[in-house]
C-alpha positions as CSV (number, residue, x, y, z in Angstrom):
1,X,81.5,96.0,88.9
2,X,82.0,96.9,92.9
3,X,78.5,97.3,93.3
4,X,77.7,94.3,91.1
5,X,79.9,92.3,93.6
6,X,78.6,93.4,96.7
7,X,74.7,92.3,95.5
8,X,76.4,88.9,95.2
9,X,79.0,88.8,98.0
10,X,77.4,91.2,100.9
11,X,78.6,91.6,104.1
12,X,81.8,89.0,102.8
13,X,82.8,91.8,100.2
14,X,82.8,94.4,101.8
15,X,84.7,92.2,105.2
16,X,88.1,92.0,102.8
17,X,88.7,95.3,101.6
18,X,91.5,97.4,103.0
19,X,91.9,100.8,101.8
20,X,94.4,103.7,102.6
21,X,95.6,106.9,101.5
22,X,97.8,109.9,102.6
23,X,97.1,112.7,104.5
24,X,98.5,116.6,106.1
25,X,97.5,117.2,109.5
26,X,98.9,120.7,110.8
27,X,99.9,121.9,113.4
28,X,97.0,124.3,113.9
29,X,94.1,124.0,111.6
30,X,91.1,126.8,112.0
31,X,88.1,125.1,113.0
32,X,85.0,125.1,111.2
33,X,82.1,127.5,110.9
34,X,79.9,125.3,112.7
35,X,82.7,124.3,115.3
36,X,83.2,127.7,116.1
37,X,79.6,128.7,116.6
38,X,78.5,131.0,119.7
39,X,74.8,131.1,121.3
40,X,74.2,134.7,121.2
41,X,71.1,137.0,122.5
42,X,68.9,138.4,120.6
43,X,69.6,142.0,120.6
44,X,73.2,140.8,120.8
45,X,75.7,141.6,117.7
46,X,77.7,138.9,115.7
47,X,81.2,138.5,116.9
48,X,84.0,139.5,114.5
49,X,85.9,136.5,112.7
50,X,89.0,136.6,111.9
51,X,90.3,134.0,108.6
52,X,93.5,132.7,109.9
53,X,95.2,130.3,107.9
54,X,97.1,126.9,109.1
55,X,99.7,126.2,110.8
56,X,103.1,126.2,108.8
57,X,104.3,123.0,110.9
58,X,102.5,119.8,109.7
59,X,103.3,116.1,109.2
60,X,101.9,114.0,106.7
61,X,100.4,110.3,107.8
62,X,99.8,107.2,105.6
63,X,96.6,105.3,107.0
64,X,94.9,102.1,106.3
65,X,91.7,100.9,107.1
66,X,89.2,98.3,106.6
67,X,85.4,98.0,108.5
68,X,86.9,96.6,111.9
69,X,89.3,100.1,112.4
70,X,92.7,101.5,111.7
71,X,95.2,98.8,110.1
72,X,98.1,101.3,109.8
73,X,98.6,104.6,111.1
74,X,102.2,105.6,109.6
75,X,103.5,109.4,110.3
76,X,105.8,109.9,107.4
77,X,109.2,110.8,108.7
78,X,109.9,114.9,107.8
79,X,111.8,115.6,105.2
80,X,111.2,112.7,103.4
81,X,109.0,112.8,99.5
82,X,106.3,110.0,99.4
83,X,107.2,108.4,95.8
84,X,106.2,105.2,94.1
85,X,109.7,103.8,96.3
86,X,108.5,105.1,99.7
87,X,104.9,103.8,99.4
88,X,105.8,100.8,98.1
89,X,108.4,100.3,101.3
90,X,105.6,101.4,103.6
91,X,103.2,98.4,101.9
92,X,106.3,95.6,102.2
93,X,107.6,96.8,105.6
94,X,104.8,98.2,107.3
95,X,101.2,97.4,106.2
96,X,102.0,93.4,105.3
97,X,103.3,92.8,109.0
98,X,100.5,94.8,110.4
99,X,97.9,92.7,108.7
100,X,99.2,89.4,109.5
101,X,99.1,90.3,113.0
102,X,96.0,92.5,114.0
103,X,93.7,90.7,110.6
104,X,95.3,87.3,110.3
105,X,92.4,86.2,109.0
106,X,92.1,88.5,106.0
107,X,94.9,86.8,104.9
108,X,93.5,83.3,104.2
109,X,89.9,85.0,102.9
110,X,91.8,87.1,100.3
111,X,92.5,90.8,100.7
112,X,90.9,93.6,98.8
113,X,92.9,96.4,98.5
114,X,91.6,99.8,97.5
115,X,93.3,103.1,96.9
116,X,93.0,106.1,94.4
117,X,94.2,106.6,91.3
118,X,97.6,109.0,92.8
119,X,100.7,108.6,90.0
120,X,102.6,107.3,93.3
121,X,99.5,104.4,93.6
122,X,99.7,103.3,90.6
123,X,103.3,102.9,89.9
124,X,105.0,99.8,88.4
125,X,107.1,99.6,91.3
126,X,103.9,99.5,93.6
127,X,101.5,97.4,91.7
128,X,104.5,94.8,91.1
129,X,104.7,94.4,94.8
130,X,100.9,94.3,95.6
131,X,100.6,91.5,92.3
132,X,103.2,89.8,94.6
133,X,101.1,89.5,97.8
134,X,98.1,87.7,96.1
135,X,95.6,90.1,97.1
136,X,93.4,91.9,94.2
137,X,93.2,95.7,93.8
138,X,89.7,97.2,93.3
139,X,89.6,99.9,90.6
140,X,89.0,103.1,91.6
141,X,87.4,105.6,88.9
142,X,89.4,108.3,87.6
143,X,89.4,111.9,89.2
144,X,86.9,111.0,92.0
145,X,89.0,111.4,95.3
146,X,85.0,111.4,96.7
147,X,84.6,108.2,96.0
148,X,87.5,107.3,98.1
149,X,86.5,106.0,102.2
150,X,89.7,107.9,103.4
151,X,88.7,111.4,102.3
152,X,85.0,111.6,102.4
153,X,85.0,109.9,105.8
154,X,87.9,108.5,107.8
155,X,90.2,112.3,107.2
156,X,87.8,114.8,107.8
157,X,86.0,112.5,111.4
158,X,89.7,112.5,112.2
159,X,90.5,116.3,111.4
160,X,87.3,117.0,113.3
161,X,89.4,116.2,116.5
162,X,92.2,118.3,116.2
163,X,90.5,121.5,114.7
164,X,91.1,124.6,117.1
165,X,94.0,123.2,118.8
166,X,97.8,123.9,118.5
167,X,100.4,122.0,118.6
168,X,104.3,123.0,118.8
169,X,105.9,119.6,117.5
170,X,106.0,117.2,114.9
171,X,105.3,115.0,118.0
172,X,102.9,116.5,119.6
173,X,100.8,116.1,116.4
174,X,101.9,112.4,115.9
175,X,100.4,112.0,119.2
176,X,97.2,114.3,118.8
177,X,96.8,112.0,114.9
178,X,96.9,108.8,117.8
179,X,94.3,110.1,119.9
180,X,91.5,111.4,117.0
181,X,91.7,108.3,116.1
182,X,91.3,106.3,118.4
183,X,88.4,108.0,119.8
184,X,86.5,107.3,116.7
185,X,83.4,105.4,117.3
186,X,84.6,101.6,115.1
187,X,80.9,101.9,114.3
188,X,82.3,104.8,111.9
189,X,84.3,102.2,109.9
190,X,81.3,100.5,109.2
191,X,79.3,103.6,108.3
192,X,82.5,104.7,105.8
193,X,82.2,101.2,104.1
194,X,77.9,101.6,104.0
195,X,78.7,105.2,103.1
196,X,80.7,104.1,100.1
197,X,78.4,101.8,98.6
């Protein structure tokens, strides 16, 4: 059906959809094999790695998207349990005023939303209030968190950025979240969306 739509629709499709999802960034995460790779000489032995694991401190953020960039970017407050009540505050009180001001437009086109199949997403609390905005939910097939822009693209280009460093705060990785992000190309949001299809 989503693909069968875009042969008809295009670029227009693909224009309206917003999607989101949640995510831990830590407070130190190890960075990658290919991150941490050294030029070494020939004769030269490999250096010894040690497997640390991440940071214990870490905040969790809520972000939406669609192909023009970052919609929301919400650090959930520590302490608090995202549940079917907190998301669907987050969508009422934080995403809807977002997107009338920074995508006024999506409003009058008609908004796709898009987000996995989490119990919390799919809540009657949380589709009642989405049925309420007039905006249509895309399906989004059952165990295939692969299939979803947030965690094959938008997470791990945004982890990418904060791999290898510390941080001593909850604030100091609010702020770090703020800056990967913004230094993403906005080409990438396009890629994510081509990526998807």
């Amino acid at each position: 059906n989503f693909l069968r739509r875009f042969q008809t629709e295009q670029n227009d499709f693909l224009g309206r959809i917003i999607t989101g999802d949640e995510t831990w960034v830590y407070s130190w995460d190890p960075e990658t094999k290919r991150q941490s790779a050294k030029w070494r000489d020939f004769d030269e032995s490999r250096p010894e790695k040690v497997r640390r694991k991440q940071g214990a401190l870490k905040v969790m953020h809520m972000i939406f998207f669609d192909m023009n960039g970052v919609i929301l970017r919400w650090p959930v407050p520590i302490g608090t349990t995202i549940n079917a009540q907190h998301y669907k505050k987050v969508l009422q009180d934080k995403l809807k005023p977002d997107i009338r001001k920074k995508r006024p437009g999506l409003l009058e086109s008609g908004i796709l939303f898009h987000h996995d199949n989490a119990p919390v997403h799919t809540a009657r609390a949380v589709r009642d209030v989405l049925a309420g905005y007039k905006l249509e939910l895309l399906e989004h097939p059952r165990y295939s968190p692969d299939l979803a822009p947030c965690d094959f693209h938008l997470f791990p280009k945004m982890k990418e950025h904060l791999r290898g460093q510390r941080f001593e705060t909850e604030e100091d990785i609010i702020q770090a979240t703020k800056v990967a992000i913004k230094n993403l190309d906005k080409c990438s949001y396009v890629t994510a969306f081509k990526d998807w299809l």
